[in-house]
N, C-alpha and C positions, 0 to 999 in steps of 0.2 A: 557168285557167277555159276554159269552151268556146271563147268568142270571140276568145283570146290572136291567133289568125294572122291575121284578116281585119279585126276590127273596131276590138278598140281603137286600132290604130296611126290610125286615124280619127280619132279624141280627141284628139290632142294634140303630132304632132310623132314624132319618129324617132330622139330623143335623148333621154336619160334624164333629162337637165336641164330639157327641155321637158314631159316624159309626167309622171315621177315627182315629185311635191310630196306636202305633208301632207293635203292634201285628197284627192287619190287616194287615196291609200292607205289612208284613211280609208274612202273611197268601197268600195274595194275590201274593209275586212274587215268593212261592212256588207252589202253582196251576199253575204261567203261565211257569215256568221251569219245569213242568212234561212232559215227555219227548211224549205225547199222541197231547199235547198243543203246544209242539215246531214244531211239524212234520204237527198238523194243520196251525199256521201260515205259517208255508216256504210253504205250498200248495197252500194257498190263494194269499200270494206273489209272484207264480209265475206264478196264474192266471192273476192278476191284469197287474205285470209288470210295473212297477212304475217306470215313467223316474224323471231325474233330471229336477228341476223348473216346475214342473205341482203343480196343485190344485188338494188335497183330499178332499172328504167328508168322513169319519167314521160314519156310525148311530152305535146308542149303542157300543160306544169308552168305555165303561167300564169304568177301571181303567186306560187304557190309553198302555196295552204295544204293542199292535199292532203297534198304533200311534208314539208309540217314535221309531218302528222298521221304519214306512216310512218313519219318518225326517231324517232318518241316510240316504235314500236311493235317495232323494229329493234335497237337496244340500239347501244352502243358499236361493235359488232360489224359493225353494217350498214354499209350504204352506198344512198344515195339519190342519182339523176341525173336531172335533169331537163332537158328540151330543149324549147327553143321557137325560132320562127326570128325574133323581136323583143327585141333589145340591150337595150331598157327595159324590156320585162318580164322580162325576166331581173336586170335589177339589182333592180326591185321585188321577186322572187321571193326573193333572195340577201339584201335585207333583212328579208324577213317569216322567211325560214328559213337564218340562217346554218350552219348545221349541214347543209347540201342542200348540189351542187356543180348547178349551172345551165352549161346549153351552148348557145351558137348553134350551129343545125343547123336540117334539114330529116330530116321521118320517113321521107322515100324515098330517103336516102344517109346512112345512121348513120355517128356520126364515133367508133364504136369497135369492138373488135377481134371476133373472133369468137366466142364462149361465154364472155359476158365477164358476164352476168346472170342472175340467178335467174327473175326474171319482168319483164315491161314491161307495164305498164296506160295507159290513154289514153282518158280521158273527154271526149265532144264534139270532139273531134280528125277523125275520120277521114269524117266527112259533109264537110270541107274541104277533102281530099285529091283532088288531080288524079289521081294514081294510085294506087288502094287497093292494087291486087294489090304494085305494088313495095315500100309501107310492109310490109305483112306478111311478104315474104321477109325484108326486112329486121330486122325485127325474130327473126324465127325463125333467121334467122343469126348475133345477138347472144345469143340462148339459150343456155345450158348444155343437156346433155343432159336431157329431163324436167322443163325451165324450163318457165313457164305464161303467157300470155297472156289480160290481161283485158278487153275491151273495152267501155265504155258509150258509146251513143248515142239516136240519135231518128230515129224514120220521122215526118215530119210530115203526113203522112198520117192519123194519130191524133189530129189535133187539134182538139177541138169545142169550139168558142168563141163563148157568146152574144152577139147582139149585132142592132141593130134598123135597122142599115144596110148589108145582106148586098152590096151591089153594090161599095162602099167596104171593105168587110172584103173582100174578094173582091184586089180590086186591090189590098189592104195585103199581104194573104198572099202572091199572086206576088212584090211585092218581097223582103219577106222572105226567102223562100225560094229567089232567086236568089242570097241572097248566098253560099248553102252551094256547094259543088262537084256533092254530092249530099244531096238533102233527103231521100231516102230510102232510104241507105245500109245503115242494118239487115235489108233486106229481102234483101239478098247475103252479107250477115256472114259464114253460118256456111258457106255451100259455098266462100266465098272463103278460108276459113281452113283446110278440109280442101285446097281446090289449092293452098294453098301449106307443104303440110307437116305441119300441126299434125292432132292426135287427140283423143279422149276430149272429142269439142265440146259445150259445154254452153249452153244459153239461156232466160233469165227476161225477165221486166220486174215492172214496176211504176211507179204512173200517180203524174202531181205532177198532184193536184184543188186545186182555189181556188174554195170559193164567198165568197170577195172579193176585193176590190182594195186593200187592205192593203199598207203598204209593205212588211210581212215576205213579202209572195209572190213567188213567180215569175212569175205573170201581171204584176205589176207589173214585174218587170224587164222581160220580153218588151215591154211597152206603152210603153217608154224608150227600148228598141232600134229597137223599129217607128215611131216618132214621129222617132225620128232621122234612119233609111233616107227614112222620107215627107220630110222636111226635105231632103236631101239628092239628092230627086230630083226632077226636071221636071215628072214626070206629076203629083204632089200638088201642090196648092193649100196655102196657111196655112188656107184654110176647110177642106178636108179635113182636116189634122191636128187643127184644133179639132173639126170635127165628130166626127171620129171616136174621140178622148178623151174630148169630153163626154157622148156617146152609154156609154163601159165607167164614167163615172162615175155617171152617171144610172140606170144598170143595178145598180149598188152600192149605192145610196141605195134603190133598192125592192127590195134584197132580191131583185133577180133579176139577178147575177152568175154566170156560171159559166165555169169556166175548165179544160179537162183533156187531158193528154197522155201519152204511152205515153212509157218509156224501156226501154230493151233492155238486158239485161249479157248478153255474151259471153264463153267463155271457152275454153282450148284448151291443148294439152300438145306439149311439142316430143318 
């Protein structure tokens, strides 16, 4: 999932014994069945276009449910790799999809050989990255000839979110969006993938809308995350975090929720 590199090592420890229990994991295939989360994979899937017996690359495989969707789609024949640079989520991933092979790595020093994959995809991943440019060589160096590169992300930038205490929203968003490397990475995507190689660039989106605050959405994930980063830093207050959740709950109850964001798919040819 997006968060694999920065955030959840936050949650719980650096050790599989500590992160991973029945309640993550749980946690975790309630997040990937919200129905915000489902509508993102099948879009990325049908960017990619995943034949039977190719090679994947996944960077930031998370927990791994992407991965267990392309073995299904892959045949006996494939092969699925997934990389993240957290040991525990990697073992989470290896349990949700034994049929994946999971790698500690980092996406700016691929730990394999050269034209060793059909396509590499990486959703939420690369607004994290300290250095885009070196992930994308690297990945175009793991290509086959005519390999394809897919990439999803978020310009946050796009983000309109209602709410009746803009000074407090104001100050949640900067945290927030400190914790990416680049919060607005899609806005280089596509010149940064013709300099490093790749051709025939392609680019869509499509918006995740919430008008509520339902546990199946994504604004409610977001509002978990954000409540946390507030938790976890100096400048919020316990009244700020209260304030500021009862204000998108109180927003829900009259029917004036709204919640809406741009994601980007990228895509490219070696």
């Amino acid at each position: 999932m997006i968060y694999s590199q920065n955030l959840w090592e936050n949650f719980g420890g650096d050790t599989l014994s500590e992160f991973f229990d029945e309640a993550m994991a749980a946690q975790q295939e309630r997040l990937a069945c919200t129905k915000d989360m489902v509508h993102q994979r099948s879009e990325l899937m049908r960017v990619l276009s995943p034949r039977s017996g190719e090679h994947i690359l996944e960077l930031g495989s998370g927990n791994g449910i992407f991965a267990r969707e392309l073995v299904d789609c892959l045949g006996s024949g494939g092969r699925v790799v997934g990389l993240d640079s957290s040991e525990a989520i990697n073992g989470m991933a290896q349990h949700f999809c034994p049929q994946g092979e999971f790698v500690l790595g980092d996406a700016v020093s691929l730990p394999f050989e050269d034209v060793t994959f059909d396509a590499v995809v990486a959703a939420q991943l690369f607004s994290f990255l300290d250095d885009v440019d070196q992930a994308l060589k690297e990945a175009f160096r793991v290509l086959r000839p005519g390999g394809r590169i897919v990439i999803l992300d978020t310009d946050w930038d796009t983000l309109v979110w209602q709410n009746n205490t803009p000074d407090l929203m104001a100050r949640m968003l900067d945290a927030y969006k400190a914790v990416y490397a680049d919060a607005h990475v899609s806005k280089s995507l596509p010149q940064r993938l013709v300099r490093s190689g790749f051709c025939n660039i392609t680019s869509e989106s499509f918006v995740v809308l919430n008008t509520d605050f339902g546990d199946n959405t994504y604004a409610r994930q977001t509002a978990g995350f954000a409540t946390a980063i507030m938790e976890g830093s100096p400048e919020f207050s316990s009244e700020d975090q209260m304030n500021w959740l009862d204000d998108q709950k109180n927003l829900d109850q009259s029917e004036g929720f709204f919640f809406s964001l741009n994601r980007y798919i990228f895509s490219g040819r070696k």
